[in-house]
Wavefront OBJ file of the C-alpha trace (Angstrom):
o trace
v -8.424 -14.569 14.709
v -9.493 -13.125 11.530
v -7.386 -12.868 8.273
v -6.437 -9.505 7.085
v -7.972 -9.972 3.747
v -11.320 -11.314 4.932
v -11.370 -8.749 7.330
v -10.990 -6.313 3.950
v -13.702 -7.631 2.324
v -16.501 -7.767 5.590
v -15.418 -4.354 6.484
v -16.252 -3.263 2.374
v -18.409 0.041 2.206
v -18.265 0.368 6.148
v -16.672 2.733 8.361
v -13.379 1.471 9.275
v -10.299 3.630 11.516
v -7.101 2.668 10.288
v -4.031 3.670 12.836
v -1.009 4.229 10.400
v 3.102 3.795 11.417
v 3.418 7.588 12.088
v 0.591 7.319 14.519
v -2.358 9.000 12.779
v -5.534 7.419 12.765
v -7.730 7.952 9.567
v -11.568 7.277 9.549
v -13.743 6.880 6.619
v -15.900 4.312 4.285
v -13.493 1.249 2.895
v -14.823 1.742 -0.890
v -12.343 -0.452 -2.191
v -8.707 -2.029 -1.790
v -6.402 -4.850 -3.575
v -4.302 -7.416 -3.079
v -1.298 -5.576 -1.466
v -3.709 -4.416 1.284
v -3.798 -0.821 -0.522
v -6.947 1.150 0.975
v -9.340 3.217 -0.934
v -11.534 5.528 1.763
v -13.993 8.161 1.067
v -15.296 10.748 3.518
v -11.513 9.945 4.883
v -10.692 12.467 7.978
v -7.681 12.359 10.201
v -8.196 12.198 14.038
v -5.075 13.824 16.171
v -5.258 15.321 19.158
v -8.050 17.475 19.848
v -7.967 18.181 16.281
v -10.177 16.351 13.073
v -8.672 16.756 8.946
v -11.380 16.414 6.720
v -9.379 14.833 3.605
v -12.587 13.516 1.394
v -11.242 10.365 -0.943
v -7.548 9.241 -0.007
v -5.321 6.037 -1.042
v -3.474 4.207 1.862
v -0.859 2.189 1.238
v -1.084 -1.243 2.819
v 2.149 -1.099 4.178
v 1.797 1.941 6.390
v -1.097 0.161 7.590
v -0.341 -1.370 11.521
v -4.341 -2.186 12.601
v -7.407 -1.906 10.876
v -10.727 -1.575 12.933
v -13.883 -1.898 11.963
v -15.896 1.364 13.241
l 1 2 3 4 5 6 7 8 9 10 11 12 13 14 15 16 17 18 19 20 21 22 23 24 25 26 27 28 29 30 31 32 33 34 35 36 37 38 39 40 41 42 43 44 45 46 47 48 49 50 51 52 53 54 55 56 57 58 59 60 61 62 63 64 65 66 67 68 69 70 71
């Protein structure tokens, strides 16, 4: 099992999806993030159903984060 943190720093610059507590998945580059697990993504978009957001450069909050997966 990999620690969240470690898992932060390998996935750095890379595409990750990250599915959030209301559901939505958002997709984009990790281009940065801190110690509370707060997510910097660029070229962010939202995936629902049968529907893509483009959003550009969002913040996530770590704690609306439930899974993080490297894309």
């Amino acid at each position: 099992m990999i620690m969240p943190m470690k898992m932060l720093e390998e996935s750095l610059n890379k595409k990750v999806a990250l599915l959030l507590k209301d559901n939505r998945v958002l997709e984009g580059m990790l281009t940065g993030y801190d110690e509370y697990m707060n997510m910097v993504l660029s070229d962010a978009q939202e995936n629902a159903e049968q529907m893509t957001r483009k959003l550009g450069t969002v913040v996530i909050r770590g704690s609306n984060v439930v899974r993080i997966v490297s894309a």
